[in-house]
C-alpha positions in Angstrom: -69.6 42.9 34.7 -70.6 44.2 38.4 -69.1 42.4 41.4 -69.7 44.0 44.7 -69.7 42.9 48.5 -72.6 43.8 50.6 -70.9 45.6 52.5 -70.3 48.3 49.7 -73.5 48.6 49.2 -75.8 51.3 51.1 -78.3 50.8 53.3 -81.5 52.6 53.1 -84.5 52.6 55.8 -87.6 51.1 54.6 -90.4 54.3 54.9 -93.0 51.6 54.2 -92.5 49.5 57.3 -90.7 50.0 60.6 -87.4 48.4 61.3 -86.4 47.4 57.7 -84.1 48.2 55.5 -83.1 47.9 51.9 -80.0 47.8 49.7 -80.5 47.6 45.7 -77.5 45.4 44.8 -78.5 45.0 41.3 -80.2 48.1 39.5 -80.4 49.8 35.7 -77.9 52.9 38.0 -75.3 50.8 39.5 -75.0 47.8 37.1 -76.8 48.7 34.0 -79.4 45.8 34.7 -81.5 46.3 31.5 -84.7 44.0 33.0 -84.5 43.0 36.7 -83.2 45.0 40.0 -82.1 42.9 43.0 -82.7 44.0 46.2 -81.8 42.9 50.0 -84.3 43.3 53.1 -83.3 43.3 56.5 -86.3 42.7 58.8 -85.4 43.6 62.8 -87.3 41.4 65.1 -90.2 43.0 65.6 -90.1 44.6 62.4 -92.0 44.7 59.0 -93.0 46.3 55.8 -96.7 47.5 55.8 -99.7 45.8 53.8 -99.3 47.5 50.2 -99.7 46.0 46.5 -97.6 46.8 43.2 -98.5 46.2 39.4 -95.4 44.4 39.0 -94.4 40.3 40.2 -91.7 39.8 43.0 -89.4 36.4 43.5 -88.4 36.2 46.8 -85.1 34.6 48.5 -85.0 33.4 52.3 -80.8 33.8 53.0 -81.5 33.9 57.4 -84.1 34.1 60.2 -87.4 33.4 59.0 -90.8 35.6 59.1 -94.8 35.8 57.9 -95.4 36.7 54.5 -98.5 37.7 54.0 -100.3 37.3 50.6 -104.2 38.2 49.4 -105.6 37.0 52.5 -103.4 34.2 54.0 -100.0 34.1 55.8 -97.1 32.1 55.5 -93.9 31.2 57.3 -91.3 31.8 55.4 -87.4 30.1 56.6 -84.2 29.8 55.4 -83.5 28.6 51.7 -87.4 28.9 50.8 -88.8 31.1 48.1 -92.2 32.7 47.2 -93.7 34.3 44.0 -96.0 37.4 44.5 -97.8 38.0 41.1 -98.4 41.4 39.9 -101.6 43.4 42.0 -101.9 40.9 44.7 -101.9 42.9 48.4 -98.8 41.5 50.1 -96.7 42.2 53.6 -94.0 41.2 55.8 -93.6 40.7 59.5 -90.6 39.6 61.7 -91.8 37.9 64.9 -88.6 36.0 65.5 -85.2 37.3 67.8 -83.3 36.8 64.8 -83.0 39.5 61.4 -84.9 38.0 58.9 -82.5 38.8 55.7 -84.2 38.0 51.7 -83.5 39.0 48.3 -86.5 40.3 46.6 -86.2 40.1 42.7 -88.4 42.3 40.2 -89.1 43.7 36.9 -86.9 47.0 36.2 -89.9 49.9 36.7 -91.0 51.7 33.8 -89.9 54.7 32.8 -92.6 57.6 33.1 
C-alpha cells in the first residue's frame, strides 16, 4: 500500500520543454510499482514539452486547463476530463496556449532495465 498527497511529492523541471514540470507519484522507487509509473505534468501558460518520441505507449489524463497535443502529424485540443493514447514510436508534444496551468497524469510502462 502507497498513499501520498501531492503535495509530498517533489517537483522536478521538465529539461525537455520550457515551463513544465513533473512529479512521479507512482514509480518501481517509491511504491514498488512492478509494471506502470504514474506521473503528473504541470504545463505554465506558455509552456510545453518539446517534439520527441519513445518506444514505449503513454495514457494520458486531463485533471485542469486544457492544451494542444500534438501526435504524428496532427494536433489536438485536449480539456478537462479527456484522455488520449500515444502508441509506442509515434513523435508526440505538448503546448500550453491558455492563461490557465494545464495539469495531466501521464501513465506508462515501467522502463526496462539495461
Amino acid at each position: 500500500m502507497y498513499l501520498k498527497h501531492i503535495s509530498e511529492i517533489k517537483e522536478e523541471v521538465v529539461d525537455m520543454g520550457k515551463k513544465t514540470t513533473i512529479q512521479w507519484l507512482i514509480t518501481d522507487k517509491n511504491a514498488g510499482a512492478q509494471n506502470y509509473f504514474m506521473r503528473r505534468f504541470v504545463i505554465k501558460p506558455g509552456g510545453e514539452i518539446f517534439k520527441h518520441a519513445h518506444n514505449w505507449e503513454h495514457e494520458i489524463y486531463c485533471l485542469q486547463g486544457e492544451g494542444i497535443i500534438g501526435v504524428g502529424d496532427k494536433e489536438y485540443t485536449m480539456k478537462k476530463d479527456m484522455f488520449v493514447y500515444v502508441p509506442p514510436g509515434v513523435e508526440h508534444w505538448y503546448r500550453n496556449e491558455s492563461d490557465e496551468d494545464w495539469v495531466f497524469l501521464c501513465i506508462i510502462p515501467k522502463p526496462k532495465q539495461k
